[in-house]
Each structure stands twice: as C-alpha cells, then as structure tokens.
N, C-alpha and C positions, 0 to 999 in steps of 0.2 A: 371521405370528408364527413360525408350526413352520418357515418357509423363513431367517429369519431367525436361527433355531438353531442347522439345520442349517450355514449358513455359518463360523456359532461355532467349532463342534465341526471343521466340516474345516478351518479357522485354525488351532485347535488343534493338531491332528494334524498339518500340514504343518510349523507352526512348532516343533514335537518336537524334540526333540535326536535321538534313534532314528531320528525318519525321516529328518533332514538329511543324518545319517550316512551314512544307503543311499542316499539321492540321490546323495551328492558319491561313494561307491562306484560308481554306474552311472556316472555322469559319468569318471569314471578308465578304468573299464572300456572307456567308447566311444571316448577319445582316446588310450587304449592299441593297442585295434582301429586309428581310424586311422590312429595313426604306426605301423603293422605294414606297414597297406597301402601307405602311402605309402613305405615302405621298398620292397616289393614292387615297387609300381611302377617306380623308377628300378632296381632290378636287373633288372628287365626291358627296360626302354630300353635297358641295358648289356650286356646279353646278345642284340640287335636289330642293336642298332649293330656288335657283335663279325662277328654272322653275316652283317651287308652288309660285311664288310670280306671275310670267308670269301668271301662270292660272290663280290666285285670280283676278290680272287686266283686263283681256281678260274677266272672265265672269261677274264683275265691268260693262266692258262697255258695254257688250251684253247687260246687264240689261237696263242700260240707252238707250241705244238708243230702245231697246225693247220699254221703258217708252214712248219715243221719237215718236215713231209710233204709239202706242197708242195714244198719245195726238193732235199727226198731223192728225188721221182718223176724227176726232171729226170737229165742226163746231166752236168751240173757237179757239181751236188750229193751224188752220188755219185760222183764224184771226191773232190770236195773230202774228204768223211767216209771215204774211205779211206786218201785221205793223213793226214788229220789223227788220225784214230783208229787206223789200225791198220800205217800208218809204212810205207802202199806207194809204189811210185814206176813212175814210167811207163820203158820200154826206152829205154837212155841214161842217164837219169839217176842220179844218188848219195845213197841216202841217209845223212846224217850225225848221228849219237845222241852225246849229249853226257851224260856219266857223271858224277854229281857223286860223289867222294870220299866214303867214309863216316867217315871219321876224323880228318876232317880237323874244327877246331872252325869254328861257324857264326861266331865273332868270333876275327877273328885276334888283337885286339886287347885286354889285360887291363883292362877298365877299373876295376873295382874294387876296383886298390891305385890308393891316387896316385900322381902322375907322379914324384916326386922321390925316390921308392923305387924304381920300376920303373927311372929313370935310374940311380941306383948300383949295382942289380941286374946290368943289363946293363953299365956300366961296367968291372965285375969278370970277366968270363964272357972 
C-alpha cells in the first residue's frame, strides 16, 4: 500500500506543470549542446580538408623546386637561368631587348564611343 503511494505522489510530481517545464528546459539545453557540437564538428572537417589541401601544395612545391635544383646543379641548367634571368649570352652572340613604349595606350583602339561617332570624327580631321 505505502509502495503504491509512493507511485501516486511521483505521478504527481512528474506530471507537474513545474516539472515539465524543467524537463522540456533540459531537453533544449542538450539539443542546443548538440547542434553546437555538431556544428563543431563539420568546421572541423573543414578546417582538415583546408590543411590536406595545404599539404598537397607545400609538397607540389617542394617537388618543383627539388626539380629546380636538380636542373640548376647541371651545366644546361645554368645556362639556361642566365640567359633567361639575367639576359647573358655566350661569345658571338646578340642579345636583343625589346622596350615596350610607355605612352603609348595598351588599346589603340577607342571602343567606347560607337563606331558611327568615331567615323564622322575622323571623317573631319
């Protein structure tokens, strides 16, 4: 009979308004927590994924320039890199520099008047 009460009373209590309250509050609370973590998580993936892409490039360029010094220890290869960088040339030959204009404009051409302006323009001149 007192076990039978007892059940009464924690009925009671659970079926509270008060307590529902704090229930469905804890409940908020833990699905709050997990959509935190779970946010967490995939910024994490995506900060994983960023740094395998870092590595892939970094060892990219280790390779090249690895290549790069291979090719510089050799006696072409320097060659090559002094013609190309610093404009030498072997006995006999010419080297020839090619000066672009500085004032001259990058479009010779006006394109934005129309043509049927720019035709009477010139027409006139």
């Amino acid at each position: 009979m007192r076990n039978l009460e007892w059940r009464r009373s924690w009925g009671n209590i659970v079926q509270s308004k008060p307590f529902l309250i704090l229930f469905g509050i804890i409940i908020l609370l833990f699905s709050w927590n997990i959509f935190g973590f779970w946010n967490k998580m995939q910024e994490t993936a995506k900060n994983e994924r960023m740094v395998e892409d870092k590595v892939f490039a970094l060892r990219q360029q280790k390779e090249d320039i690895s290549s790069e010094i291979n090719s510089l220890n050799s006696d072409q290869g320097k060659e090559k890199f002094f013609r190309e960088n610093l404009g030498l040339a072997k006995e006999g030959e010419n080297v020839t520099i090619i000066v672009e204009d500085e004032n001259s404009p990058e479009n010779p051409e006006d394109t934005s008047t129309p043509w049927f302006i720019s035709f009477f323009k010139n027409l006139f001149k």
